[in-house]
VOFI-290710 format. One line per field, with one value per residue: y, z, x of N, C-alpha, C in turn. Coordinates in pm, 1 decimal. Example, Ala and Ser with C-alpha at 12.3 -4.5 7.8 and 13.67 -1.06 7.14 Angstrom:
n.yy [-569.0 / -225.0]
n.zz [780.0 / 708.0]
n.xx [1319.0 / 1285.0]
ca.yy [-450.0 / -106.0]
ca.zz [780.0 / 714.0]
ca.xx [1230.0 / 1367.0]
c.yy [-330.0 / 3.0]
c.zz [780.0 / 787.0]
c.xx [1320.0 / 1290.0]
END
This chain:
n.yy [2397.5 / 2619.5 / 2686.0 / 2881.5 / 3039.3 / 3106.9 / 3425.0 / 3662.7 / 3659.4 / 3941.0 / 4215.1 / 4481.3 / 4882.6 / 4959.5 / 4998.1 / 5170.2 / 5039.5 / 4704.9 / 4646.9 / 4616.2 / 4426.0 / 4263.2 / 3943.7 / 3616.9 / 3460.0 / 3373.7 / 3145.0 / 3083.1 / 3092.1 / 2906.0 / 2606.7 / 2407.1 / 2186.7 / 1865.0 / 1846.8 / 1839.8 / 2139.8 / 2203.0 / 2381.2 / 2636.0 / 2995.1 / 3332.4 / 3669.7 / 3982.9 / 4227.8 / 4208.3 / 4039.6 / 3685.4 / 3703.5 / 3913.3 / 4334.8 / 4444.3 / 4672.4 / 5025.3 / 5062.9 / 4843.4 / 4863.6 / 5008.7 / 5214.6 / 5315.3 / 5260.6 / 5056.6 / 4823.3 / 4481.0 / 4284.9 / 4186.7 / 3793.3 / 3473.6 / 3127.1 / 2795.3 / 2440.5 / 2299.6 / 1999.7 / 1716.6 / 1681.3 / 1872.3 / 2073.1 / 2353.5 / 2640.9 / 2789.5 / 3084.0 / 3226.5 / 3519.9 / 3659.2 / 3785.4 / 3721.8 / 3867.8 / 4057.5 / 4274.9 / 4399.1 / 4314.6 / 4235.7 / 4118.3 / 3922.3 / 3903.9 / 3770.3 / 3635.1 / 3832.0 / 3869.6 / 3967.1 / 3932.5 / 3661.2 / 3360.1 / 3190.4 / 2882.6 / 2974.8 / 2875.6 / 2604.2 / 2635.4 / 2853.2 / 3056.5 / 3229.7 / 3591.5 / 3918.3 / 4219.7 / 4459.6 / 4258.4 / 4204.5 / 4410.3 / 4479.5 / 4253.9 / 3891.8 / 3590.7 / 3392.8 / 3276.5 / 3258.0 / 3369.4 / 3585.5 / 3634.8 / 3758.0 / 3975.1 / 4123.1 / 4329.3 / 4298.8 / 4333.8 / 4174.0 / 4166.5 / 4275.2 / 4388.7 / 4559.5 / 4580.7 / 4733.4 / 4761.9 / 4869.1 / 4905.1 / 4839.3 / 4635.5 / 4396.1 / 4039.8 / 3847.1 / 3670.9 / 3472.4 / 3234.7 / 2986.3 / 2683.1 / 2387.2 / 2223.4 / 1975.6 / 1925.8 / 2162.9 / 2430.3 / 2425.0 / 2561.2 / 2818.2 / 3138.1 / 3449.9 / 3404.1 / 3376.7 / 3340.7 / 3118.1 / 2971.3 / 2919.4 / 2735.9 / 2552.1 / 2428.1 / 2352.2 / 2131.9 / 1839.0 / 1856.8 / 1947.7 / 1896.5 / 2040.1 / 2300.7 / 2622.3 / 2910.7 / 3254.3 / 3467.7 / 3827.4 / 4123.4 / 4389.3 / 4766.1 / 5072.5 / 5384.1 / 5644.0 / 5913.4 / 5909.8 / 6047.4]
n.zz [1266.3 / 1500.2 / 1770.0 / 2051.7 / 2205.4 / 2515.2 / 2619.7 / 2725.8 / 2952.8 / 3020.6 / 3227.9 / 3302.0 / 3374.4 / 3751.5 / 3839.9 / 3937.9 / 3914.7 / 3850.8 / 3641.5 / 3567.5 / 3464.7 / 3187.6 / 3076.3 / 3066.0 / 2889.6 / 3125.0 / 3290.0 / 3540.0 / 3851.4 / 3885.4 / 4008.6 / 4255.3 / 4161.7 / 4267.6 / 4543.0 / 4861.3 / 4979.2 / 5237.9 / 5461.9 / 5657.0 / 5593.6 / 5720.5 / 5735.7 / 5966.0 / 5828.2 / 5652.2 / 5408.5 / 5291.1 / 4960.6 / 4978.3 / 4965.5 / 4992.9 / 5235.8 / 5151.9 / 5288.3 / 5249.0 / 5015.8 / 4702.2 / 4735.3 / 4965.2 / 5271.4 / 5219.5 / 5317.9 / 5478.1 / 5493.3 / 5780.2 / 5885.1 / 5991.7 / 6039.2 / 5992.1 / 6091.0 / 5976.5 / 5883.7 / 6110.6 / 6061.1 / 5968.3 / 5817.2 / 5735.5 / 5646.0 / 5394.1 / 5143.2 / 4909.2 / 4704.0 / 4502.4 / 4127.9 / 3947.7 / 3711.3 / 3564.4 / 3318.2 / 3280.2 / 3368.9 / 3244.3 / 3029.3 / 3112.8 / 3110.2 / 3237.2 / 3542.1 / 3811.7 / 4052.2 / 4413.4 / 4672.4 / 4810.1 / 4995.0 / 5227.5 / 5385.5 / 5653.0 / 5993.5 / 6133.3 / 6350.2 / 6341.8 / 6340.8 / 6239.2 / 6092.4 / 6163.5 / 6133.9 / 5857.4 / 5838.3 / 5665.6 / 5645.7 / 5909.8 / 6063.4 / 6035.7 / 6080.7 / 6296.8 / 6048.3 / 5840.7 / 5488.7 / 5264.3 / 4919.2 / 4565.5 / 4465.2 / 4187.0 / 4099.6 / 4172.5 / 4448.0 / 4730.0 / 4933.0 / 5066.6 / 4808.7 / 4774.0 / 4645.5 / 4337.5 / 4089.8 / 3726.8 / 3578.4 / 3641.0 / 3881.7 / 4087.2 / 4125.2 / 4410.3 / 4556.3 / 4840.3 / 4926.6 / 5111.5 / 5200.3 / 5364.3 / 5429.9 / 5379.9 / 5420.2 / 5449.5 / 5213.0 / 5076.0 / 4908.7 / 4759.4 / 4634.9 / 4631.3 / 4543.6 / 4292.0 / 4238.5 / 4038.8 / 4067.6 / 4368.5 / 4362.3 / 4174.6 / 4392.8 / 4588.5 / 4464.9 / 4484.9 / 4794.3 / 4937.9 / 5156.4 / 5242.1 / 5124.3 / 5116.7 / 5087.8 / 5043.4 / 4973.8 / 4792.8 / 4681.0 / 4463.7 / 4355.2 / 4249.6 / 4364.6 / 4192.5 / 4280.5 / 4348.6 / 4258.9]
n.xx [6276.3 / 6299.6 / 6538.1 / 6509.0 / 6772.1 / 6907.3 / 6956.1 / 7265.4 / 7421.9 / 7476.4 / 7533.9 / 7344.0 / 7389.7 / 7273.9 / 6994.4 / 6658.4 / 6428.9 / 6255.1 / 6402.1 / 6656.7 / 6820.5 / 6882.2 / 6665.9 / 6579.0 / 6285.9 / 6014.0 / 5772.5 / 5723.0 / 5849.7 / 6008.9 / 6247.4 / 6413.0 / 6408.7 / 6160.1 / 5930.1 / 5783.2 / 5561.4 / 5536.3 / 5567.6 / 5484.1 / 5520.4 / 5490.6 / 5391.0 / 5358.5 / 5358.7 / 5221.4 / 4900.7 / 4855.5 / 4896.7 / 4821.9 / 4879.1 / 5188.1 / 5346.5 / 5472.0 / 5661.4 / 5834.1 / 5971.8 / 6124.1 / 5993.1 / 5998.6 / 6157.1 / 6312.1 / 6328.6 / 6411.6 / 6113.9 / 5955.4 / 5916.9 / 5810.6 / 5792.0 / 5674.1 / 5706.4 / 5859.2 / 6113.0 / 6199.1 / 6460.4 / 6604.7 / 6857.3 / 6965.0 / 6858.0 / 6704.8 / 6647.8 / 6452.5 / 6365.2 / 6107.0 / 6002.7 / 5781.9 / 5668.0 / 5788.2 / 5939.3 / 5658.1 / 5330.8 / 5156.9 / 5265.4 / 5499.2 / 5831.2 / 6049.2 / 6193.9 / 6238.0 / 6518.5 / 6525.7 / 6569.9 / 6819.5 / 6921.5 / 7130.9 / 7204.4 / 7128.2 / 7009.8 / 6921.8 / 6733.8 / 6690.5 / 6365.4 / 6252.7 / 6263.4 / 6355.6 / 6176.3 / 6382.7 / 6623.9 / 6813.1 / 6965.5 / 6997.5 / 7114.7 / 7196.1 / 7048.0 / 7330.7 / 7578.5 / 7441.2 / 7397.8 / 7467.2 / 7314.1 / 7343.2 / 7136.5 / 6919.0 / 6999.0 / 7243.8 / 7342.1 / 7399.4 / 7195.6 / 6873.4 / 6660.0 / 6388.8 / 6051.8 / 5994.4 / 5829.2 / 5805.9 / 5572.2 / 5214.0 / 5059.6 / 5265.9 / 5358.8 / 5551.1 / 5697.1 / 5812.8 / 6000.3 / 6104.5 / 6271.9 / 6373.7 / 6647.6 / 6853.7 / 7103.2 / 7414.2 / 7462.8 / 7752.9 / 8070.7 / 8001.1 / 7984.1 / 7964.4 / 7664.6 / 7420.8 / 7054.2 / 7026.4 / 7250.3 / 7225.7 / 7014.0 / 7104.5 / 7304.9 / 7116.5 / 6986.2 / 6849.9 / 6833.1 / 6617.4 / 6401.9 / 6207.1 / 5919.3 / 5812.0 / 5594.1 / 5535.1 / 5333.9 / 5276.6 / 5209.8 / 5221.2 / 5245.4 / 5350.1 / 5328.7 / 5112.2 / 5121.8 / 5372.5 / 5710.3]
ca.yy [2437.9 / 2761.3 / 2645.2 / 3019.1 / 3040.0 / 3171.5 / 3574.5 / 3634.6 / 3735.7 / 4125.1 / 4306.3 / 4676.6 / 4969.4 / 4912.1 / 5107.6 / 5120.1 / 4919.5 / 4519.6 / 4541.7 / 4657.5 / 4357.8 / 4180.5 / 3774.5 / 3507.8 / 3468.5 / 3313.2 / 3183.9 / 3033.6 / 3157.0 / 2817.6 / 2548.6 / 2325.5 / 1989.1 / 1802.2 / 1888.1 / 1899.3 / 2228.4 / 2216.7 / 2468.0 / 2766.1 / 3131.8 / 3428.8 / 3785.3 / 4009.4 / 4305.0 / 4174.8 / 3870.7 / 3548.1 / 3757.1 / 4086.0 / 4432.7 / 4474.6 / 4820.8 / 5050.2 / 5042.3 / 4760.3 / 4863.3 / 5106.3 / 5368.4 / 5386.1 / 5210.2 / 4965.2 / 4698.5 / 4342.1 / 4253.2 / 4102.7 / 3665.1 / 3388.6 / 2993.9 / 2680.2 / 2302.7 / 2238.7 / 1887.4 / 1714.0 / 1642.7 / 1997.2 / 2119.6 / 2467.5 / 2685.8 / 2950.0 / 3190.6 / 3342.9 / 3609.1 / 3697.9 / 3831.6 / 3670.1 / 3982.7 / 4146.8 / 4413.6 / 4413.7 / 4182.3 / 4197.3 / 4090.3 / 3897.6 / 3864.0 / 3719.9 / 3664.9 / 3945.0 / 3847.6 / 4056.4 / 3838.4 / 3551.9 / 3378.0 / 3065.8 / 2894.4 / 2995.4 / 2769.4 / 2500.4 / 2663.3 / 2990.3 / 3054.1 / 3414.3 / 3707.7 / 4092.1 / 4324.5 / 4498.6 / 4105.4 / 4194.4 / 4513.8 / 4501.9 / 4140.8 / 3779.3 / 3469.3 / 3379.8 / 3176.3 / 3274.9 / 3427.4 / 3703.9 / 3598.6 / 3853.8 / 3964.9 / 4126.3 / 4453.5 / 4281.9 / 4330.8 / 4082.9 / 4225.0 / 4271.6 / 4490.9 / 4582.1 / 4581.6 / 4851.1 / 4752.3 / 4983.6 / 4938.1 / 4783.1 / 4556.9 / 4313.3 / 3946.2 / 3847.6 / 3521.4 / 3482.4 / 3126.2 / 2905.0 / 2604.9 / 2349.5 / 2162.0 / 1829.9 / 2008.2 / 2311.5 / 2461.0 / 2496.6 / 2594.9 / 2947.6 / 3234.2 / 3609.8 / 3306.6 / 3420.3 / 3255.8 / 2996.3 / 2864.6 / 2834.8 / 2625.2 / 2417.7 / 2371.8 / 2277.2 / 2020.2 / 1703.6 / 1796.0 / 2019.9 / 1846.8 / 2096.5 / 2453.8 / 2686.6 / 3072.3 / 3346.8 / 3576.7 / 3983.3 / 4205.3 / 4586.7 / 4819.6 / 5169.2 / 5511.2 / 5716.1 / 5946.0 / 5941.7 / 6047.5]
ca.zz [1399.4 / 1547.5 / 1882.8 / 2092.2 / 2294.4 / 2601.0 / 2626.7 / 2730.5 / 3075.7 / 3043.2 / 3336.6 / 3277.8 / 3486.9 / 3843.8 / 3857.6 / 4061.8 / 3905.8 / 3844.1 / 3481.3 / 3554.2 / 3412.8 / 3073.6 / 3112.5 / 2963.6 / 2896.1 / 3218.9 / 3301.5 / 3660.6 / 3956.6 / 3894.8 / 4150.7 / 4264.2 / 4199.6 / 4381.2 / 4746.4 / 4925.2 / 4982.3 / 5379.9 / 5511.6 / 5652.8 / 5595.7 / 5727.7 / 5753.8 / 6006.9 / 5749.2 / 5495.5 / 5433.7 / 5162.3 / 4834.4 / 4972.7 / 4946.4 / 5092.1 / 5280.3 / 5081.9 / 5355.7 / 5284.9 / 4894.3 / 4683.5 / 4734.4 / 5116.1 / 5373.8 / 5127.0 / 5449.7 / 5433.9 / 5618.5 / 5882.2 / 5802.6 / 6012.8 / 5996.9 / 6096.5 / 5980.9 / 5946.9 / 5910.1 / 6216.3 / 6000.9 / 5830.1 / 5867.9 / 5740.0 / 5584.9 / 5220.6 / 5056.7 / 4726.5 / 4666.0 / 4354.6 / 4099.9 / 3824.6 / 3639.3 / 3523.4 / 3324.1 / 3266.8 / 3435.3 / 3092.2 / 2902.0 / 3179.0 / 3017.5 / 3348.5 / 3662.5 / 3911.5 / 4180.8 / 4484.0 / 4792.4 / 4809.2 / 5165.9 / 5235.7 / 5516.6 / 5775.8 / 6096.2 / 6108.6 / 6479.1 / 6272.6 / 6304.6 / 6211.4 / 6044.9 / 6245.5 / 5963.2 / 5820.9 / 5868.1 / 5588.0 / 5687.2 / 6049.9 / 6106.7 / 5975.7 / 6218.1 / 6232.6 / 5985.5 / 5705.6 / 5369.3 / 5164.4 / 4783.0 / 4510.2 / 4359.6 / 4047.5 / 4094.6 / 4164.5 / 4552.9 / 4862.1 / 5059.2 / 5020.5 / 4735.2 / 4766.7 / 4514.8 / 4226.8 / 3971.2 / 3663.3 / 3558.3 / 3712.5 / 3977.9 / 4046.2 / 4240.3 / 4510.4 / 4642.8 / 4944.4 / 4922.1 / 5200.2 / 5186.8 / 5428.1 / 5343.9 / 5449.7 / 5454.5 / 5456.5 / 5096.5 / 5050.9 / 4811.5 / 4719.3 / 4675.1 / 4575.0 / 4429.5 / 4236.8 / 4233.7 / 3967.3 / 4180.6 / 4492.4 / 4313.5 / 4163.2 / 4493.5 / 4664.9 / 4387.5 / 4595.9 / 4911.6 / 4961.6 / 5207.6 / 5226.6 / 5145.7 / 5149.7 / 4988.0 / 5085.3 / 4811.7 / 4840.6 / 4583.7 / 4507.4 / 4263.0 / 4243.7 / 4410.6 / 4075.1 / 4319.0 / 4365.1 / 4097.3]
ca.xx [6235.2 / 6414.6 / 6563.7 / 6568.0 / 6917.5 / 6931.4 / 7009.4 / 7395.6 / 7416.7 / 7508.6 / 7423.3 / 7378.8 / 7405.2 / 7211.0 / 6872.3 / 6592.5 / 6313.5 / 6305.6 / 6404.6 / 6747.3 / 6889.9 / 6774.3 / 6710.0 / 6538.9 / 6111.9 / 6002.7 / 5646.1 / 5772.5 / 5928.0 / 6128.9 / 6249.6 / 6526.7 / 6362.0 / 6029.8 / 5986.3 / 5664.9 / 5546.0 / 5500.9 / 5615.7 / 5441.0 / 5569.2 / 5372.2 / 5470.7 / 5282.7 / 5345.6 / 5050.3 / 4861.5 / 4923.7 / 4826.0 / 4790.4 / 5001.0 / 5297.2 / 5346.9 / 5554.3 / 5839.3 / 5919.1 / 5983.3 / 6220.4 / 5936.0 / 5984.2 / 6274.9 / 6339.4 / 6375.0 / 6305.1 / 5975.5 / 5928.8 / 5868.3 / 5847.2 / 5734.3 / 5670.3 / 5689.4 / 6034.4 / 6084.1 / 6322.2 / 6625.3 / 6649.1 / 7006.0 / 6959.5 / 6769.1 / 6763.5 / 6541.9 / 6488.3 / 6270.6 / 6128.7 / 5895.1 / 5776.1 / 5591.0 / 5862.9 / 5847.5 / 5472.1 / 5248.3 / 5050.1 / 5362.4 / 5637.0 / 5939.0 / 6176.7 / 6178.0 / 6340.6 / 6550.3 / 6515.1 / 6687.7 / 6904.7 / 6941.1 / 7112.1 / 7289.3 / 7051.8 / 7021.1 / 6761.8 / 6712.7 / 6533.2 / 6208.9 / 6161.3 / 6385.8 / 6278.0 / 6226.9 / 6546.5 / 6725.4 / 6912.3 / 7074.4 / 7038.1 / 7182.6 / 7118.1 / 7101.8 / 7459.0 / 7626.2 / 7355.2 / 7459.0 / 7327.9 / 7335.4 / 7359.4 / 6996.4 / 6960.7 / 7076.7 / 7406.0 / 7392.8 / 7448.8 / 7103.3 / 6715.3 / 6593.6 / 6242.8 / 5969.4 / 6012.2 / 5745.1 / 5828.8 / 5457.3 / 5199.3 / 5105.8 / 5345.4 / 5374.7 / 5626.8 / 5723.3 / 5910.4 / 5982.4 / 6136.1 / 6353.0 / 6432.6 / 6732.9 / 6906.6 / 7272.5 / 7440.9 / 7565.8 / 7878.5 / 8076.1 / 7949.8 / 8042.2 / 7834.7 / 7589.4 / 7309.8 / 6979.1 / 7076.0 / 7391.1 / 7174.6 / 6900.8 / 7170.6 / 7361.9 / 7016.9 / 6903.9 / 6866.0 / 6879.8 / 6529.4 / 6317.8 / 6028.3 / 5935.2 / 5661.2 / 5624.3 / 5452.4 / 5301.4 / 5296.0 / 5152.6 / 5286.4 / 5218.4 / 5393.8 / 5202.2 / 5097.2 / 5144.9 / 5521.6 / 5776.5]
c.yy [2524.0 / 2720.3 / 2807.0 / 2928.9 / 3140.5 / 3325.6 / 3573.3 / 3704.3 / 3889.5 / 4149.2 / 4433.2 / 4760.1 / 4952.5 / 5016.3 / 5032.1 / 5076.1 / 4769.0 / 4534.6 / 4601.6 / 4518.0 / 4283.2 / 4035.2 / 3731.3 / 3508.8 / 3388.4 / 3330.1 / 3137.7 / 3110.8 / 2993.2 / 2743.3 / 2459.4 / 2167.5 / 1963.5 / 1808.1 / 1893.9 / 2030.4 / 2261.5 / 2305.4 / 2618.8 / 2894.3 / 3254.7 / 3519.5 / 3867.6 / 4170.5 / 4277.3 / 4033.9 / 3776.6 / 3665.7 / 3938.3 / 4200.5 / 4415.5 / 4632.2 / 4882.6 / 5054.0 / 4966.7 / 4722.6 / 4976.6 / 5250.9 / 5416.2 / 5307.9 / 5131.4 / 4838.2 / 4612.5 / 4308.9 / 4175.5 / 3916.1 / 3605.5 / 3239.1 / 2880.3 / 2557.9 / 2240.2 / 2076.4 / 1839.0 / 1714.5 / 1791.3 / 2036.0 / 2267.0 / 2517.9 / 2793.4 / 2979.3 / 3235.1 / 3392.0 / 3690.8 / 3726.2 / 3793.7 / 3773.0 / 4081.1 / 4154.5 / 4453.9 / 4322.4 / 4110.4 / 4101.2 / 4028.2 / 3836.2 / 3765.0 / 3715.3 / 3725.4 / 3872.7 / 3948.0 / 4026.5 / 3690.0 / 3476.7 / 3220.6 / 3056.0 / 2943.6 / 2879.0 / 2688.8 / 2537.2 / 2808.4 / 2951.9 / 3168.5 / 3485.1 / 3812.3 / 4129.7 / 4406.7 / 4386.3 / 4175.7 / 4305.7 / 4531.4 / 4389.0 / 4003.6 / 3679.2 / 3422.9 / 3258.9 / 3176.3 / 3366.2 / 3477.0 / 3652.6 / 3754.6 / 3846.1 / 4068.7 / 4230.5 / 4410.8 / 4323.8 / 4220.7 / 4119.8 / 4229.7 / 4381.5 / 4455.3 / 4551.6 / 4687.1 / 4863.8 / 4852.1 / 4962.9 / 4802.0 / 4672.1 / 4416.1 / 4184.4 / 3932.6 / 3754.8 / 3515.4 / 3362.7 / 3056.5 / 2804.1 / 2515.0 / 2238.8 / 2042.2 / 1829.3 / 2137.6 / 2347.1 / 2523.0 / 2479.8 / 2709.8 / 3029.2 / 3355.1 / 3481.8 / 3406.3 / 3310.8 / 3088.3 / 2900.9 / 2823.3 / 2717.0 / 2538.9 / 2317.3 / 2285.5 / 2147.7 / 1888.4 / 1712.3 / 1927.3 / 1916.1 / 1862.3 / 2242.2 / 2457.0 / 2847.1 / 3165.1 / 3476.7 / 3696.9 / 4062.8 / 4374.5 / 4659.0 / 4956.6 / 5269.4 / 5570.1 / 5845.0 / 6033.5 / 5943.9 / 5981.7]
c.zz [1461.9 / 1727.5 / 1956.8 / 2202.3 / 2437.8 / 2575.6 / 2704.6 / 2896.5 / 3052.7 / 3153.5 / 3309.8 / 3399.1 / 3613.0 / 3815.1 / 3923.0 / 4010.6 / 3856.0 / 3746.4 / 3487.2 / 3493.7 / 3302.1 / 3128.4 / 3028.5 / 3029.2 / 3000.2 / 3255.9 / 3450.8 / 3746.5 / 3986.3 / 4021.6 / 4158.6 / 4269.9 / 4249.9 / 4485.8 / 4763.7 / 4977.1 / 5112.2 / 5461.6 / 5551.5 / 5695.9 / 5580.9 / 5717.5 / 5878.3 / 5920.9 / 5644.6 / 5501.6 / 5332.4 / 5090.7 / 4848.6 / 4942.6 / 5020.8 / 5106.6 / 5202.7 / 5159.2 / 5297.8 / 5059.2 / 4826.2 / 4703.6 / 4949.1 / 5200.4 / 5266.8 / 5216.5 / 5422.8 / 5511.0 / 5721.5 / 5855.5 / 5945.1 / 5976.9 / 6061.7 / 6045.8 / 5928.0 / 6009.3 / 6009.5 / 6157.0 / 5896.2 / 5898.1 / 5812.6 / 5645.8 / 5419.5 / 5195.0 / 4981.8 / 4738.9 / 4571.2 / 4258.5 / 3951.9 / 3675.2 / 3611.4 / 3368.1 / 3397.0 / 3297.1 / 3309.5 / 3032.6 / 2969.7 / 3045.3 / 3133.0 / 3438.3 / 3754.2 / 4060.2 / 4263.1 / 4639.7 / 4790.6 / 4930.6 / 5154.3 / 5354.6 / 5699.5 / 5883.9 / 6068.2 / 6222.9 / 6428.3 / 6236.5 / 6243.0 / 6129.5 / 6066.1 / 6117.8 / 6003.6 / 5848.5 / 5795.3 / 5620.4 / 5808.4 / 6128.1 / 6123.2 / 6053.8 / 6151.1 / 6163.8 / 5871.2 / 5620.1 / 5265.0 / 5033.3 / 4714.6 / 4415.8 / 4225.2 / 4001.6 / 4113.2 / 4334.7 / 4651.3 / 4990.9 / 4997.6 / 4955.2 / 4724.8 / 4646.1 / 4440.7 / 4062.0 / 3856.4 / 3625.3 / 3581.6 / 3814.9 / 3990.6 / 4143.4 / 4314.7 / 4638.1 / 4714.0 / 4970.0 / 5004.7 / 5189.5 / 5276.5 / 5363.9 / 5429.4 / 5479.2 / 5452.3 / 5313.6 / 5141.3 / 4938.9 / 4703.4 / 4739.5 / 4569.3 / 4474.5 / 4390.1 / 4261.2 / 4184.4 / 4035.2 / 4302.3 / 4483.7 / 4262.6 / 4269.5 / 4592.1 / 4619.8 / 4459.5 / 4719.9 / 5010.0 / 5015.6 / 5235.6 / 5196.2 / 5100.2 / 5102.6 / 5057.9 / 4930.3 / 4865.0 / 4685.1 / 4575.6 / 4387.8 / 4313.3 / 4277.4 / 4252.6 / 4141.2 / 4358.0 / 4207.5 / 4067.3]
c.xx [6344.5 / 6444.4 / 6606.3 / 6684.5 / 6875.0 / 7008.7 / 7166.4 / 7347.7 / 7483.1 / 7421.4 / 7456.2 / 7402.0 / 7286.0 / 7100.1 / 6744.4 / 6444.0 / 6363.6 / 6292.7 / 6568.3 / 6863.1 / 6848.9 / 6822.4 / 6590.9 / 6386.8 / 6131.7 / 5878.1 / 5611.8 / 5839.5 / 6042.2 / 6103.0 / 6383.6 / 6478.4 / 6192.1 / 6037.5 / 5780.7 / 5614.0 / 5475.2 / 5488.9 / 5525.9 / 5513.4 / 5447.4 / 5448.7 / 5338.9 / 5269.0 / 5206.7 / 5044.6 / 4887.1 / 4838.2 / 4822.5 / 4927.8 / 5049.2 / 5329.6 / 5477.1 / 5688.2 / 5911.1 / 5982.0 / 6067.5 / 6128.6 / 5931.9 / 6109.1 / 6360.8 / 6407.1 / 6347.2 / 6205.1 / 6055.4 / 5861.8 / 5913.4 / 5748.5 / 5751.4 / 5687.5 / 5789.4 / 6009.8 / 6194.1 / 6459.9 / 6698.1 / 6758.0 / 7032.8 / 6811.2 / 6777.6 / 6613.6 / 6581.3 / 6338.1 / 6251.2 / 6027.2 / 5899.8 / 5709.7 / 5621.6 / 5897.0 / 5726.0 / 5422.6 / 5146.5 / 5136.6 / 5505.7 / 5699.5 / 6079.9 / 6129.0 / 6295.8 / 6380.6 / 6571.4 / 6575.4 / 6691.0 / 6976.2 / 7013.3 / 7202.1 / 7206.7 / 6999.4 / 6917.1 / 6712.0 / 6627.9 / 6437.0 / 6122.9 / 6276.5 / 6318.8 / 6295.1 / 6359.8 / 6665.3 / 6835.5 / 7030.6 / 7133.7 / 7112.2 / 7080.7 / 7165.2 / 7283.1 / 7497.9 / 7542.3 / 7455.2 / 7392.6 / 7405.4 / 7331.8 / 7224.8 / 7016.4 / 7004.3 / 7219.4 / 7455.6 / 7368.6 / 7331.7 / 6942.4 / 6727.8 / 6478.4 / 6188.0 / 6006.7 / 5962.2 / 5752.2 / 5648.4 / 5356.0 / 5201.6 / 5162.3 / 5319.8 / 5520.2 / 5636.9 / 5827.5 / 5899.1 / 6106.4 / 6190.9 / 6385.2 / 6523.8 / 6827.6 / 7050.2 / 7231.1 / 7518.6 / 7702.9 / 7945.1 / 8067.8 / 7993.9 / 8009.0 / 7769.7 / 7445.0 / 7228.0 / 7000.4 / 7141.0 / 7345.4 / 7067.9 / 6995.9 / 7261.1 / 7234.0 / 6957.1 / 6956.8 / 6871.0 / 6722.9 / 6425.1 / 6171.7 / 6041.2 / 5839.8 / 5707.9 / 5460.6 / 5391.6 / 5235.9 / 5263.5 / 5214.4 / 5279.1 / 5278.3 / 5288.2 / 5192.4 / 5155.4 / 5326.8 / 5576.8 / 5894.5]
END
């Protein structure tokens, strides 16, 4: 019986679709444990399932939407997000899942993030993680071929991580394991213009 290994982490040169980094088959968008899934996250940019406007993607602003929510349970002491796409490459043929923002540390007193959070300023005392291009901020959608999914998934958490530092996805799901009280995800759809070059 052939036991596959995990792929080495190499990250290559940064580029602007979600395969700019090779990683491991993935048929999940993953999780940090059992949690109830309470939580509601809307956006007023698009609806659960639908497109997301190209602003808010590498073919136009490349901003982070606009999100807020509700349902936080009384004892949550902060908050995190990961956002991420499981239909990378090819939606025919996923091979990984793409990280695209990395949030943690955010108050248990947030209820919303204005679009452009990430660039224009994040409730204080939050912390931008490093997605898979290797930066500290929101990267949009950038489907190299077709249409892709896009979970914007929510967290309430019973502390505050610490400990971190430029964490990637991985390190914030292992710092959260045990202490995720509820969360909830929003799902966003996007497919590239044929149009654009």
């Amino acid at each position: 019986m052939i036991t596959l290994a995990a792929l080495a982490c190499a990250r290559g040169s940064e580029s602007n679709s979600d395969t700019a980094v090779a990683g491991v088959a993935a048929t999940s968008t993953g999780s940090a444990g059992s949690y109830p899934m309470t939580l509601k996250i809307t956006s007023s940019a698009f609806q659960q399932g639908g497109s997301i406007p190209a602003q808010y993607t590498c073919e136009g602003k490349n901003i982070s939407p606009p999100l807020m929510w509700a349902g936080l349970p009384n004892n949550t002491k902060s908050l995190a997000m990961i956002v991420d796409d499981p239909d990378a490459p090819d939606p025919a043929k996923p091979q990984r899942v793409y990280v695209h923002w990395v949030v943690y540390n955010m108050p248990a007193s947030t209820n919303a993030l204005p679009e452009n959070a990430s660039k224009s300023g994040m409730p204080k005392g939050a912390v931008q993680g490093k997605n898979d291009w290797g930066n500290a901020e929101y990267g949009g959608p950038c489907p190299p071929i077709g249409r892709h999914r896009y979970f914007f998934k929510l967290y309430a958490l019973d502390t505050e991580v610490a400990g971190l530092s430029s964490a990637a996805k991985s390190d914030l799901e292992r710092a959260m394991k045990g202490h995720i009280l509820a969360s909830g995800e929003l799902m966003g759809t996007y497919q590239k213009s044929t149009t654009k070059k």
